[in-house]
N, C-alpha and C positions, 0 to 999 in steps of 0.2 A: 479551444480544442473541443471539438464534436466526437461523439461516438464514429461516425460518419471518417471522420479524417483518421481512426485509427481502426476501422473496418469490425467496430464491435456493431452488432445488432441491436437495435433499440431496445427489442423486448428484454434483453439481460440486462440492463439499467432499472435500479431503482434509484432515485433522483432524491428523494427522501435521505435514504439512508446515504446515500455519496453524498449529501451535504451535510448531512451529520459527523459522518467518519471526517469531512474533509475538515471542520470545525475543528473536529478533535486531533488531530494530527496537527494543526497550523500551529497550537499548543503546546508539542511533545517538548521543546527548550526548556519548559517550565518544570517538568519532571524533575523532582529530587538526587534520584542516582540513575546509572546506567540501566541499571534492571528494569527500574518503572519505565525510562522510556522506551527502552527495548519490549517490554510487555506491554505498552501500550502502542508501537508499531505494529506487535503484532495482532491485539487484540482487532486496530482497524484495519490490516489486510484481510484479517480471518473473516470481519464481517462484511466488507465488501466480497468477496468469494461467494461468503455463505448466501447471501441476498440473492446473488446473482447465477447460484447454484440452484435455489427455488424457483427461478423465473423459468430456467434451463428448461427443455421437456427432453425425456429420455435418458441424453448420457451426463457423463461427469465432464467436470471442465477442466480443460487443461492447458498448461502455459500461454497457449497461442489464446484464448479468452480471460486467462487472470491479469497476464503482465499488462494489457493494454485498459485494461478496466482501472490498474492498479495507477499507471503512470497518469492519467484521468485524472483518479483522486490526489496526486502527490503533486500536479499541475494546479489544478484547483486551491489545494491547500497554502502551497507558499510557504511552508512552514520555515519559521525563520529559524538561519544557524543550522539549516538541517546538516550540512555536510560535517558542521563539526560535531553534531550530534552522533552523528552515525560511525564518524571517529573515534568517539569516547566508547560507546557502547561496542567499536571492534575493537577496541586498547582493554578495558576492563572486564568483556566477556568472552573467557577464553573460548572458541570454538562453538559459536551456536551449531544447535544441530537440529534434528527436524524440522517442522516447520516453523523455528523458529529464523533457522539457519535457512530454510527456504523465502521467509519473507524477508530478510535480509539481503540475499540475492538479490531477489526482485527489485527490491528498494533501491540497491545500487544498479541496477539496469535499468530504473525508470530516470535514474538522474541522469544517464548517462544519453539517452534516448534525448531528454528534453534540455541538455546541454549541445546535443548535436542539432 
């Protein structure tokens, strides 16, 4: 999966840090309770955004540049068990909400994407 085949622009990739996040997410099963992994889903949506908010020039970025940068890294990653993982953390975390509840979303819209 290319930047190219999901119409993100080269220059908002950092390559660095998507192999990092993507590292760290393939890991999130290993996480103790629901919260860590939930806070560690969103620590790497937040820093793939934020990376790719820096390259940005001018405006802020919005869904049509996160979701597809996001499903990137969640392709990349592989992270195993994720779907039951993302089960647990909606069984035991009532109602996320900000952005935590928006990288959530995402999350399940990138699975859904790369299941289709």
């Amino acid at each position: 999966l290319h930047p190219r085949h999901m119409g993100i622009p080269e220059k908002l990739i950092d390559y660095h840090q998507k192999k990092t996040v993507a590292r760290e997410l393939a890991h999130i099963a290993d996480k103790r309770t629901p919260q860590d992994m939930l806070s560690t889903l969103h620590s790497c949506y937040r820093r793939i955004v934020d990376a790719a908010s820096l390259r940005r020039e001018g405006s802020d970025m919005g869904a049509d540049d996160t979701l597809p940068l996001w499903i990137m890294v969640v392709h990349e990653a592989q992270p195993k068990r994720f779907l039951s993982v993302l089960r647990l953390i909606e069984t035991f975390i009532q109602r996320s909400k900000g952005e935590e509840g928006y990288c959530l979303s995402n999350t399940r819209a990138a699975i859904q994407f790369l299941q289709d």
